[in-house]
N, C-alpha and C positions, 0 to 999 in steps of 0.2 A: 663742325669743321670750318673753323674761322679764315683757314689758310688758301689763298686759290692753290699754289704750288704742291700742299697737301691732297690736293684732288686730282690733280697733275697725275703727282706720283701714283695714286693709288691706281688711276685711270690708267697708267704704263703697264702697271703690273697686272690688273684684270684681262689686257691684250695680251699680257703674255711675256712679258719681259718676266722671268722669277729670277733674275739674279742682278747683282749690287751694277756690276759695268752695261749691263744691257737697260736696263733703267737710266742709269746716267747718262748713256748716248741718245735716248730718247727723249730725258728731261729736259738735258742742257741746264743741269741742276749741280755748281760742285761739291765733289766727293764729301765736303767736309759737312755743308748742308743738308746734302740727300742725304746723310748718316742720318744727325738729328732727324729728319722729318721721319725717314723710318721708323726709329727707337718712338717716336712720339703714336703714331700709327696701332706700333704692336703694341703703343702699352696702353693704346684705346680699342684693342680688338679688333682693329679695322685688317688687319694682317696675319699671319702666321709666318713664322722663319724656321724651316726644318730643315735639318743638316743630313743631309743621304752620302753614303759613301758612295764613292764612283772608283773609277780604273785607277785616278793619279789623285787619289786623298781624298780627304771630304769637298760636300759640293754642297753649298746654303742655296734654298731655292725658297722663293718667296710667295705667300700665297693670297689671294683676296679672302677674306672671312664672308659668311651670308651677311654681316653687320657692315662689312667695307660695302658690299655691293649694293647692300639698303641705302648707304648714305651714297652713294657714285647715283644711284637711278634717280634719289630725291633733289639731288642737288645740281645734275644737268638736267631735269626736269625746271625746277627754279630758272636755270641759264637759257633753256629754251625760252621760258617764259619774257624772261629780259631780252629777248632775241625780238620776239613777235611785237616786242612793242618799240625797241628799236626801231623796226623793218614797218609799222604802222605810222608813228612817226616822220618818217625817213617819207614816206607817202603820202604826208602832207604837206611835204615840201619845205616846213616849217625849219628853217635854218639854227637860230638860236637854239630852238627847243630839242632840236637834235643835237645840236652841242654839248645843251645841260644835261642830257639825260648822259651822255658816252662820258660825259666828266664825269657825271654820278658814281657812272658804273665804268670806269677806268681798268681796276683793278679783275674785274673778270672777263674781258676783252681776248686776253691771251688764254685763257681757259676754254671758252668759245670756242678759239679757231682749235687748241689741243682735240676738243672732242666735235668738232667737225659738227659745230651746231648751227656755225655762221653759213650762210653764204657769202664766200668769199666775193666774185661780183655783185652783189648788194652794197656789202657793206667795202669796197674800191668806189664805186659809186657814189656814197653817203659821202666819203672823203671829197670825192671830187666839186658834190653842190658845194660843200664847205670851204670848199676853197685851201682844203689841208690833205697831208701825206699821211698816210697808213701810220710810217714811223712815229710821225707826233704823237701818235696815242699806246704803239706796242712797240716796246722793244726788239729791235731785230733777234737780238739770242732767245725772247723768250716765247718768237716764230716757231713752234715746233715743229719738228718734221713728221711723215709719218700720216699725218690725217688725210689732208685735202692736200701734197706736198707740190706748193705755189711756189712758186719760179720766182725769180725777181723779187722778191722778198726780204731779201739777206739785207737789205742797205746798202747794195753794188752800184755800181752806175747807173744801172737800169732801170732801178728801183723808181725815179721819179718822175718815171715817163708816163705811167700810168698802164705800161703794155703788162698785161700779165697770162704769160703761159699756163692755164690751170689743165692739171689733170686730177677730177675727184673720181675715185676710186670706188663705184660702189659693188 
């Protein structure tokens, strides 16, 4: 699973979103996107889509496979691992080298914070030796809600004070 946004999605649906809108408002993925990455999902088994009638017509409900959940546990397994050396890093104070490494790994940054692997105060922190803002490295839309759901986040005003109301949920 080359895709972070594919482990995004799968990761929605093992929570328990099983349907097309309730994933989407969790993705923050659009409609036309989050198609693709589904159809590409079920036709790697990592899914099932079963269509159950209900009261007012059919209702498509989405489901993880034992194969989706093998690859969710291997691969935020992996993202811990990029975490701990992040956060080792980050402990040695060493500026650049924490830079190159969040360059390196740009791209699974927003996956992180989706499955709540990061410490959100660590890594406000790391920004801060850096002398840079959260934003420069993750897109605010692709901020998801839902995990650790951090305040101040969005790219608003308040975004670059550094205050951050955190409520993690355990």
């Amino acid at each position: 699973m080359e895709e972070p946004k594919d482990l995004i999605v799968l990761g929605a649906i093992k929570r328990g979103k099983k349907n097309f809108d309730k994933i989407q408002n969790t993705t923050k993925i659009n409609p036309e996107e989050l198609n693709t990455i589904l159809e590409k999902l079920e036709d790697r088994e990592m899914i099932t889509v079963e269509e159950k009638k209900g009261w007012f017509g059919k209702k498509i409900e989405i489901k993880v496979t034992d194969r989706g959940t093998r690859e969710i546990d291997e691969r935020v397994y992996e993202l811990q691992e990029k975490w701990n050396q992040m956060s080792a890093i980050y402990k040695t104070g060493d500026k650049q080298k924490l830079k190159q490494y969040m360059d390196d790994n740009k791209s699974f940054l927003p996956t992180m914070m989706f499955f709540g692997i990061m410490d959100i105060m660590m890594f406000s922190m790391m920004f801060s030796m850096m002398g840079m803002m959260m934003s420069d490295y993750v897109p605010a839309e692709s901020i998801p809600d839902g995990v650790n759901d951090v305040e101040g986040m969005d790219g608003g005003s308040d975004a670059g004070d550094g205050g951050f109301d955190i409520d993690i949920g355990f």
